[in-house]
C-alpha positions in Angstrom: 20.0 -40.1 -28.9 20.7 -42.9 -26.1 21.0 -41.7 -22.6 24.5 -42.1 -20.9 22.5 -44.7 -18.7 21.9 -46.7 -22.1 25.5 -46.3 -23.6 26.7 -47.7 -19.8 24.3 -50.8 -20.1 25.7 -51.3 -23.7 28.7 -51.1 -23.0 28.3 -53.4 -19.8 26.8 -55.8 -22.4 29.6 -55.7 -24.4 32.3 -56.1 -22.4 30.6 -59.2 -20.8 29.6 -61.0 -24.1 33.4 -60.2 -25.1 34.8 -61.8 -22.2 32.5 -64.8 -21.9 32.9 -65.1 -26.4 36.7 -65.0 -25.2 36.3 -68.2 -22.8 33.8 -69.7 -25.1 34.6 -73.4 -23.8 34.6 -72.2 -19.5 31.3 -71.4 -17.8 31.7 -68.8 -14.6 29.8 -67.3 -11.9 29.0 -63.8 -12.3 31.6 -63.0 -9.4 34.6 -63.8 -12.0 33.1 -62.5 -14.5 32.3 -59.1 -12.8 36.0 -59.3 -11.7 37.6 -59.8 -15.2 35.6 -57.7 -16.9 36.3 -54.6 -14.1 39.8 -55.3 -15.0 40.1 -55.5 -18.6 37.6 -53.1 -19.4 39.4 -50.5 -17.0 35.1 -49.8 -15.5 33.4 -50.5 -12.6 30.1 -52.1 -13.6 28.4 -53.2 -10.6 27.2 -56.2 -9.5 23.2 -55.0 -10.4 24.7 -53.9 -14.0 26.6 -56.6 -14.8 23.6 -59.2 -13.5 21.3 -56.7 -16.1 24.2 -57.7 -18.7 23.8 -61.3 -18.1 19.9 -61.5 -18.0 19.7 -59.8 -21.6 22.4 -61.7 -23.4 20.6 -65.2 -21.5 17.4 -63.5 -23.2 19.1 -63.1 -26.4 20.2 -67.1 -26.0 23.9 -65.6 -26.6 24.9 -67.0 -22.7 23.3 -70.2 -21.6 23.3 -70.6 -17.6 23.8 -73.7 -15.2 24.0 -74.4 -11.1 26.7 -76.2 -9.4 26.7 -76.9 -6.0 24.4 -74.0 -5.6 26.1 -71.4 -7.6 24.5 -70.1 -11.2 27.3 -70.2 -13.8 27.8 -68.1 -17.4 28.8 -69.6 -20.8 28.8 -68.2 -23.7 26.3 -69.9 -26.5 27.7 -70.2 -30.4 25.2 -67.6 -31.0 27.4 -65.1 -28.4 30.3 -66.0 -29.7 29.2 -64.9 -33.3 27.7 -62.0 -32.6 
């Protein structure tokens, strides 16, 4: 049986690949989407968990990354948006 720990990271996962899936055409910096997602999942998944969240799904090539002016922005892939 998962530890809560585990069902917290899932669900941090989740929630992000939701929201990004959501946007699927905007890329954002992972202070937006921490925001959002805080807010319309009703949690507070910090910055270190929702970082985690984005590291996997880039891993999982279901959010593809890019830099502007210094900042590292989100998108979500066609594969994230499937899944």
């Amino acid at each position: 049986m998962p530890s809560e720990s585990q069902l917290r990271c899932e669900e941090c996962r989740h929630a992000v690949r939701g929201y990004l899936a959501e946007r699927a055409a905007c890329a954002f910096p992972m202070a937006t989407i921490r925001k959002r997602v805080n807010q319309l999942a009703s949690e507070d998944f910090s910055e270190d968990e929702i970082a985690a969240a984005l590291a996997f799904l880039s891993g999982e090539a279901q959010v593809s990354t890019a830099t502007a002016d210094g900042t590292l922005y989100f998108q979500a892939t066609s594969k994230g948006v499937q899944s």
